[in-house]
ChimeraX commands (.cxc) that place a marker at each C-alpha (Angstrom):
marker #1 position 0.00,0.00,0.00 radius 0.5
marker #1 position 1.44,3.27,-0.80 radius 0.5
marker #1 position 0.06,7.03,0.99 radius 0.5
marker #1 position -0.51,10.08,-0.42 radius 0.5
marker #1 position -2.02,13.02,0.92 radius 0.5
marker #1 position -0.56,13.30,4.26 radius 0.5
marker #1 position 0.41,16.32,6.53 radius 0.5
marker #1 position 2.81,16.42,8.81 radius 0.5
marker #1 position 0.78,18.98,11.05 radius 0.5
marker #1 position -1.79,15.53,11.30 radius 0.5
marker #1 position 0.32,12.39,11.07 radius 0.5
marker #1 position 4.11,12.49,12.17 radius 0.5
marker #1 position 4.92,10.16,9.51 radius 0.5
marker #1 position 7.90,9.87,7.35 radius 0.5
marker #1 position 5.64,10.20,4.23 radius 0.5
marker #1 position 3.63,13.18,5.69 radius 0.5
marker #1 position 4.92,16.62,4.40 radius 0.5
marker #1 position 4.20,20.18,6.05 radius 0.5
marker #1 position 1.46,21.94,4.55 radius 0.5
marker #1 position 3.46,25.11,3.47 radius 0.5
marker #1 position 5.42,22.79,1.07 radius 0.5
marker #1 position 2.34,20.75,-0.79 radius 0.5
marker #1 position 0.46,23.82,-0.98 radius 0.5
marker #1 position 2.34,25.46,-4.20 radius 0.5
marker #1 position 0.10,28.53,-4.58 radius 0.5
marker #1 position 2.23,29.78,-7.42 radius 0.5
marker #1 position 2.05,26.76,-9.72 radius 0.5
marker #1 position -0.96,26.10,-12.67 radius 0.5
marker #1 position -3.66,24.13,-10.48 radius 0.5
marker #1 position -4.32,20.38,-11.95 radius 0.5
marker #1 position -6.73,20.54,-15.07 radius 0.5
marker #1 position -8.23,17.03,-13.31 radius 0.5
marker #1 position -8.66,18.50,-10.16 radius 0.5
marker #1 position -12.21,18.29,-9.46 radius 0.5
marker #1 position -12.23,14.78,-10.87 radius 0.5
marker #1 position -9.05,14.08,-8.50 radius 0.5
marker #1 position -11.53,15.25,-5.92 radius 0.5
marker #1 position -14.60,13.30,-6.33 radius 0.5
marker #1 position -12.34,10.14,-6.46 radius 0.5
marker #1 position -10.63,10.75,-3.02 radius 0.5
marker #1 position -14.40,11.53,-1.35 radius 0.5
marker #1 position -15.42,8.34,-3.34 radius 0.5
marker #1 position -12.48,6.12,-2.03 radius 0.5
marker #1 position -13.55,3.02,0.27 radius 0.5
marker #1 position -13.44,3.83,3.64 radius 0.5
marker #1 position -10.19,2.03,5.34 radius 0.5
marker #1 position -10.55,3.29,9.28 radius 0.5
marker #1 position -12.28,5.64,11.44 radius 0.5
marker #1 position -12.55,6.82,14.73 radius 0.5
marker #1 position -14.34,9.19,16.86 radius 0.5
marker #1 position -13.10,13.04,16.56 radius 0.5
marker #1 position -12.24,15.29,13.58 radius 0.5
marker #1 position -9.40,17.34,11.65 radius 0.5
marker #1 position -9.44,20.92,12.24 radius 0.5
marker #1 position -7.84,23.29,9.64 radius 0.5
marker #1 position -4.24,23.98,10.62 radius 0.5
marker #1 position -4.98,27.58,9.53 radius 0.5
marker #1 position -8.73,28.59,10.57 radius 0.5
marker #1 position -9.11,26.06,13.34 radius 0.5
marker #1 position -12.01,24.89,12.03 radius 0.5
marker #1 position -14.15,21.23,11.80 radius 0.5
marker #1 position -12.83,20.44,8.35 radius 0.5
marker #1 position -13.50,16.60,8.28 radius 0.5
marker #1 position -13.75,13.68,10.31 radius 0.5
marker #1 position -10.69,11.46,11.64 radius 0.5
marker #1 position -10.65,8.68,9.17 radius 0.5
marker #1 position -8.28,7.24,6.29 radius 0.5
marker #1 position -9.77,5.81,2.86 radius 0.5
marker #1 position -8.19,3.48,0.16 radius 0.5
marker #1 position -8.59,2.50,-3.60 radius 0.5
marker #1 position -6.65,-0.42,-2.74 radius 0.5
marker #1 position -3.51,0.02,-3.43 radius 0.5
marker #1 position -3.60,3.85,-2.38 radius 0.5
marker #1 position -4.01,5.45,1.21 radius 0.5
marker #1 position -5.43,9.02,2.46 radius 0.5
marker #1 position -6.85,10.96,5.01 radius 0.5
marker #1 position -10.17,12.32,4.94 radius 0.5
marker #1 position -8.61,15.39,4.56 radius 0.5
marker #1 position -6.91,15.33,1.72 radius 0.5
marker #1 position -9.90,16.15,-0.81 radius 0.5
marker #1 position -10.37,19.39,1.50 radius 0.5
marker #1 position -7.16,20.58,1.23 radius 0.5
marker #1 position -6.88,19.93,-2.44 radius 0.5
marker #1 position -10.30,22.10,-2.91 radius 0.5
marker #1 position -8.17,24.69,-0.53 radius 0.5
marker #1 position -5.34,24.42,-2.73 radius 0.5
marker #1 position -5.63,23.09,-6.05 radius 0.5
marker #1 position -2.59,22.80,-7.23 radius 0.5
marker #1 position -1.21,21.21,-4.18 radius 0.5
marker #1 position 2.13,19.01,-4.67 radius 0.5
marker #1 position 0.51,15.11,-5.43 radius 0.5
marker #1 position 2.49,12.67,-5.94 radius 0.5
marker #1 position 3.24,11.72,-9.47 radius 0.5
marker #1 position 2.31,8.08,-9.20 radius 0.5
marker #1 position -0.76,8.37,-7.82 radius 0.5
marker #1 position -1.74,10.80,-10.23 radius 0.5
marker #1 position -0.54,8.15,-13.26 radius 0.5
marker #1 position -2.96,5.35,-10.98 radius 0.5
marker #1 position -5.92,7.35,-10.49 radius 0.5
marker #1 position -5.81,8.23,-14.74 radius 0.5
marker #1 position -5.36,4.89,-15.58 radius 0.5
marker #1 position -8.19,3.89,-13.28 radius 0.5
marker #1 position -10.28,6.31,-15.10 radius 0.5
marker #1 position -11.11,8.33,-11.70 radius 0.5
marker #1 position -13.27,5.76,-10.62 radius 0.5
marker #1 position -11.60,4.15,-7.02 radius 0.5
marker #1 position -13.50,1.12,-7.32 radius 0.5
marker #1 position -11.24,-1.82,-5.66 radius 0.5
marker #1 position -9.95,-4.25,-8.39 radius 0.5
marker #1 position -9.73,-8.46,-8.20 radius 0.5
marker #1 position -5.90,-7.84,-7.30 radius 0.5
marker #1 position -6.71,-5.45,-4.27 radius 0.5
marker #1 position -5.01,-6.25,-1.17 radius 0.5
marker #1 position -7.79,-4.88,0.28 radius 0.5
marker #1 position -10.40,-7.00,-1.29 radius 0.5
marker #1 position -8.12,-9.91,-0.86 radius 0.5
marker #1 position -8.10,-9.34,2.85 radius 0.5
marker #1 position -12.11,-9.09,3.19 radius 0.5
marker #1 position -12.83,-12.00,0.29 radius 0.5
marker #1 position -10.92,-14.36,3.43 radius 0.5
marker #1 position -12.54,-12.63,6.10 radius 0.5
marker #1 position -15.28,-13.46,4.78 radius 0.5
marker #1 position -14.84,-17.02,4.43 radius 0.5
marker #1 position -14.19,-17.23,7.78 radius 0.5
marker #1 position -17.28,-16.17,9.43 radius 0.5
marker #1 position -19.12,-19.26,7.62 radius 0.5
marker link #1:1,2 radius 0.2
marker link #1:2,3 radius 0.2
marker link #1:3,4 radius 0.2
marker link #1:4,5 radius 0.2
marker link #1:5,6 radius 0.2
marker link #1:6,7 radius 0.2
marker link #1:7,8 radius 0.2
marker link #1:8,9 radius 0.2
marker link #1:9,10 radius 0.2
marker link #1:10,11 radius 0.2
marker link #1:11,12 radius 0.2
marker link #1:12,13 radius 0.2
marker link #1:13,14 radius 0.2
marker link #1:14,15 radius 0.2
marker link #1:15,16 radius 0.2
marker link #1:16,17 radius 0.2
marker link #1:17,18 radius 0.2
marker link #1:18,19 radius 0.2
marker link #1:19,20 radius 0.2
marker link #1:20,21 radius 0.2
marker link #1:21,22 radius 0.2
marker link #1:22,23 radius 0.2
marker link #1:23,24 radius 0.2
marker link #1:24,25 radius 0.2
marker link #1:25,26 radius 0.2
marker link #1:26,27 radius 0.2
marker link #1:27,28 radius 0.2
marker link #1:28,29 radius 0.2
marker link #1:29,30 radius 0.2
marker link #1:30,31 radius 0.2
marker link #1:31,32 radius 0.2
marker link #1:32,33 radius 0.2
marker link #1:33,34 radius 0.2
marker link #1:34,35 radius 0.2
marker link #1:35,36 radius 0.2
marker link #1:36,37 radius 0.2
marker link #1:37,38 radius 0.2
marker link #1:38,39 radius 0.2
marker link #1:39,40 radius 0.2
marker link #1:40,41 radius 0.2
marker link #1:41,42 radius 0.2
marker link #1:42,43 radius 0.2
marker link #1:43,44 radius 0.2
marker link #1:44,45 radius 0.2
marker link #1:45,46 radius 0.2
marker link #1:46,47 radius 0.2
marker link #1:47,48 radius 0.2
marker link #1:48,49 radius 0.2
marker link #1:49,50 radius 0.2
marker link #1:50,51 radius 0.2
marker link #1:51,52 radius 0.2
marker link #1:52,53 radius 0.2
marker link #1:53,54 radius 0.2
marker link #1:54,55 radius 0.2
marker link #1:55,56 radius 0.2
marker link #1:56,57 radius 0.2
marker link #1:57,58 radius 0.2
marker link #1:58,59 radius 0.2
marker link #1:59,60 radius 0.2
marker link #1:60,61 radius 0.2
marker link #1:61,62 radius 0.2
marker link #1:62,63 radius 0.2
marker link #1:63,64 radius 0.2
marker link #1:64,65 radius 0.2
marker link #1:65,66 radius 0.2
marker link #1:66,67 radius 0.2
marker link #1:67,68 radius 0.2
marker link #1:68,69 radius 0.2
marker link #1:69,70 radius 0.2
marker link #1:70,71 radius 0.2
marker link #1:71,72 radius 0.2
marker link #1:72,73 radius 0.2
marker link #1:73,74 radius 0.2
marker link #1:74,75 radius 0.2
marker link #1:75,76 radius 0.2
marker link #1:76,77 radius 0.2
marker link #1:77,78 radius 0.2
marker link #1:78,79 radius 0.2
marker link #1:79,80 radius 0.2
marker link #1:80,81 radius 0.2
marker link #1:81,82 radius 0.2
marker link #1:82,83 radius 0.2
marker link #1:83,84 radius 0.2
marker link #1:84,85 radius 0.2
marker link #1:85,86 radius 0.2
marker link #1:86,87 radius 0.2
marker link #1:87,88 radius 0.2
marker link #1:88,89 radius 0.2
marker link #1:89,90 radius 0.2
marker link #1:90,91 radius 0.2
marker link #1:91,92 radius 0.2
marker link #1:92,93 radius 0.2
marker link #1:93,94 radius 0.2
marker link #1:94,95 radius 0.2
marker link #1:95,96 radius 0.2
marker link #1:96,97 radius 0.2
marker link #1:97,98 radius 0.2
marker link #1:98,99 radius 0.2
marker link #1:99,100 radius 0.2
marker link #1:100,101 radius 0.2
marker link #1:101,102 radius 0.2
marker link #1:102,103 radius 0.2
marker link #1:103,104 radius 0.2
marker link #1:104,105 radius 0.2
marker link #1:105,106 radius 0.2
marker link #1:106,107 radius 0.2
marker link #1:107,108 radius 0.2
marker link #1:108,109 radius 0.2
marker link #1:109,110 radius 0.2
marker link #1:110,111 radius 0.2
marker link #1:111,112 radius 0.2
marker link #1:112,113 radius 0.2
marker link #1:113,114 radius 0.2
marker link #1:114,115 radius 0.2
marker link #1:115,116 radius 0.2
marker link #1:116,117 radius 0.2
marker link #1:117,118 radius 0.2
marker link #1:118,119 radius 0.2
marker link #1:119,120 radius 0.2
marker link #1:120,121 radius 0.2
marker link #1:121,122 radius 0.2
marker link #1:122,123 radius 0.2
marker link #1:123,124 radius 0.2
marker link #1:124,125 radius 0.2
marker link #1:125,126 radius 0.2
view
């Protein structure tokens, strides 16, 4: 699984960057980016938890605590907001290449590690 999408300010990860570097203000926004949008709010819901993000600027409720996946792809919920916020936020390049070839649609595929893991779950409550 790879992760994309993910602020420092949020998750002290290695993969996480600070907001003032994905949010490139002075670069051309995406020409995809309201289809990049509807497939992150579309993805399948991986984990969630009781409580919410709150803007790192405004301090406001932006969205709640929870992570979503295409499959082979990981993100927070917020993620879509701040690429509304700032559309021509830094994305990584592969994902980008994944989500065209998908054709924007985060459906999980037969080769899912996702589906995999809930295909034998699933087996094994019968």
């Amino acid at each position: 699984m790879n992760l994309v999408g993910f602020i420092k300010e949020y998750n002290d990860i290695k993969e996480a960057v600070r907001l003032n570097e994905l949010a490139r203000k002075e670069v051309k926004p995406y020409s995809d980016v309201g289809k990049i949008i509807k497939y992150l709010d579309n993805g399948i819901l991986l984990l969630a938890w009781m409580g919410y993000f709150v803007d790192v600027e405004t301090k406001g409720l932006i969205a709640p605590d929870s992570y979503y996946t295409d499959g082979t792809w990981i993100w927070p919920s917020y993620f879509p907001y701040y690429l509304g916020r700032y559309p021509s936020m830094k994305i990584d390049r592969n994902f980008l290449i994944h989500i065209e070839k998908k054709e924007f649609n985060p459906e999980l595929d037969e080769t899912s590690e996702v589906k995999k893991a809930n295909l034998k779950r699933s087996f094994q409550k019968n």
